[in-house]
C-alpha positions, 0 to 999 in steps of 0.5 A: 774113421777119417772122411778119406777112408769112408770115401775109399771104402764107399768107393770100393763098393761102388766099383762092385756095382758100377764096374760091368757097365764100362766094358765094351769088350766081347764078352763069354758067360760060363754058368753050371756046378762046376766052371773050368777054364783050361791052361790052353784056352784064352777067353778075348774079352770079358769073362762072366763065371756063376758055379759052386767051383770055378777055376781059371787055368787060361788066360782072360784078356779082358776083365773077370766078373765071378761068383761061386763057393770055391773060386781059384784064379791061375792064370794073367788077367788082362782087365780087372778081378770082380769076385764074390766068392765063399772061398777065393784064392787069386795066384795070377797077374792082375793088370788091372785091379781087384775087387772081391768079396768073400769069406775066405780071401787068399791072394798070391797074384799081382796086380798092377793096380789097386787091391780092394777087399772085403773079408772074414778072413784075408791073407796077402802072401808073401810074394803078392804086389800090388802096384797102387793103394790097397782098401780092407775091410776084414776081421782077420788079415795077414798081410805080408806082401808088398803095397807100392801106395797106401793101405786102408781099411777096417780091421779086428785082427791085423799081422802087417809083416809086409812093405808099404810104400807110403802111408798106413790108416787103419781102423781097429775094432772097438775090441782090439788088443783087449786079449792081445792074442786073440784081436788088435794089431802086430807090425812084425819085424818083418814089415816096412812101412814108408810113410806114417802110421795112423790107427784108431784103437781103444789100445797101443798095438803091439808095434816095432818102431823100427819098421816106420819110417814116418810118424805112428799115431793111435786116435782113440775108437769112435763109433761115430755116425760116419762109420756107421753110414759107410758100412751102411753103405757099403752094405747095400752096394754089396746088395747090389752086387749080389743081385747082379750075380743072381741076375745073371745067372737068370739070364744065363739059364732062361733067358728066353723064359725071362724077356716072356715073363716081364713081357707078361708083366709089363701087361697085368702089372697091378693085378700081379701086385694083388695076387703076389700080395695074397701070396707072399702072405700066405705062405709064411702062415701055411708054414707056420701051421705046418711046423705044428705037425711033426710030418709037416716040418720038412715041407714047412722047409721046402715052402719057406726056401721058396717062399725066400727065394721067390722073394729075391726073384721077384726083385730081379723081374721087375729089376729087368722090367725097369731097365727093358722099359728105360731102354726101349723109351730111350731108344724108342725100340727095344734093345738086345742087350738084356744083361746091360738092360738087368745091370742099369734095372737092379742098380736103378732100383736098388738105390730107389730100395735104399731111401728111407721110406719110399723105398721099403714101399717100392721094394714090397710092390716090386716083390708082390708083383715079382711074386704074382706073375710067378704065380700066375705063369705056374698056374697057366703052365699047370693049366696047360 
């Protein structure tokens, strides 16, 4: 893999975190199981949408930062796409770029500028522009559309039967064209690619010269460290993404709830951490003796789903606590904007999770302390 592809793909994850900092504009956060946006209403600014089915009829003037199952975006969007979706299809004019993460990517829109993609599966219709360069990562992809810059990315299964103004770089998978019909790379007769063609793959893809007017050049696959630190890389950006969305679905349903429980541990930091501990130690066994019995199997569940989600939580309080503490120090009072305080506390302390070492170390501290004033709050509601 080249130094300029890993450079685009780091970058694209980069933008999933980095992206919700740079917007000034008024913003509406819409959060429940189901989302919808009517073909009459216009959002003015950004539009922030956390549900199991979201659609979007009306227009977003600003940017669009979503996650759900089942996400279907119809209408012009003013700024940018950031999607984290099971099921995703984008069938509007982007004016802006688009950036998403799924499992199941159609895309039928435009967008003016680039089109960044991770995916099992993505299809690029017919019909679909994108006005700059395109970065894929996806196991299976159909691309039949028009790119107007380059086209980068990481691929098992790739059909190109669309135009690409300039050149095309890929990286196949160490399996490519083992079963030619099953894994590896088609230029079909249908596909235009201006510039060069230049893929790593263990075979020749099945390709019409034709349709390249510059050089075509297969490398050999090389599973080298590069490739490995940028899928590393791209993977804990994508953590923090993630995280971002559970943050802000928190904030969303109990924000009140929220600034009291990291007020609260602000205050009994360390005893949290030692009550957090016993926690998170214990339940994993209660489980397992649990599992013994046959009745017990079902709460074994219920107590191991907790026991996970309680996990993830935790890092996100004391994500917010960090960031509340790093605003309130730098401004010398404490700041309103909780989601702004959220982002800098999960993307500061993610990265700090990232090191080797030192941060496994600070992310177990941060999941016993999360974990203990969870408990210690349900114990004093109970109380009461």
């Amino acid at each position: 893999m080249s130094k300029k592809l890993i450079f685009s793909l780091v970058i694209v994850a980069a933008f999933f975190t980095l992206l919700p900092l740079k917007s000034s504009l008024a913003s509406e956060v819409r959060t429940g199981d189901t989302v919808y946006i009517a073909k009459d209403q216009i959002i003015d600014g950004n539009f922030y949408a956390v549900g199991n089915n979201l659609t979007i009829d009306g227009e977003v003037k600003g940017d669009v930062i979503c996650a759900g199952q089942l996400v279907t975006i119809n209408a012009k969007v003013g700024g940018d796409i950031l999607c984290l979706a099971d099921t995703l299809n984008i069938n509007s004019a982007v004016n802006g770029n688009v950036r998403v993460v799924g499992k199941n990517i159609i895309f039928n829109g435009s967008a003016t500028r680039n089109l960044n993609v991770a995916a099992s599966n993505l299809i690029i219709g017919k019909e679909a522009i994108i006005g700059w360069d395109a970065v894929v990562a996806a196991a299976t992809s159909e691309i039949r559309g028009t790119i107007n810059g380059n086209l980068q990315g990481a691929f098992g299964k790739l059909l190109l039967a669309g135009e690409v103004a300039k050149n095309v770089e890929l990286k196949m998978g160490p399996n490519s064209n083992s079963d030619k019909n099953q894994m590896g790379l088609t230029v079909s007769d249908e596909a235009k690619i201006d510039g060069d063609l230049i893929y790593s793959a263990n075979h020749e893809g099945s390709i019409n010269k034709n349709r390249v007017n510059g050089k075509i050049v297969r490398n050999p696959y090389q599973n080298d460290t590069r490739a490995w630190f940028a899928a590393y890389a791209v993977g804990r950006l994508i953590a923090i993404f993630s995280a971002l969305i559970l943050g802000l679905i928190l904030i969303s349903l109990w924000r009140d709830k929220i600034v009291k429980l990291t007020d609260k541990l602000k205050k009994a930091y360390w005893p949290a951490i030692g009550w957090g501990a016993l926690l998170v130690i214990f339940i994993p066994i209660a489980c397992l003796l649990l599992f013994i019995t046959i009745l017990g199997i079902p709460l074994a569940l219920i107590l191991g789903g907790l026991w996970i989600i309680t996990m993830f939580v935790s890092k996100i309080l004391v994500a917010i606590l960090g960031g509340r503490l790093l605003f309130a120090k730098l401004r010398e009072k404490e700041s309103e904007k909780l989601l702004l305080e959220m982002t800098v506390g999960i993307v500061i302390l993610w990265l700090i999770f990232s090191i080797p070492i030192f941060g496994p170390i600070v992310e177990t501290l941060a999941i016993f302390a999360g974990s203990g004033i969870l408990w210690k709050t349900l114990r004093e509601n109970h109380k009461a």
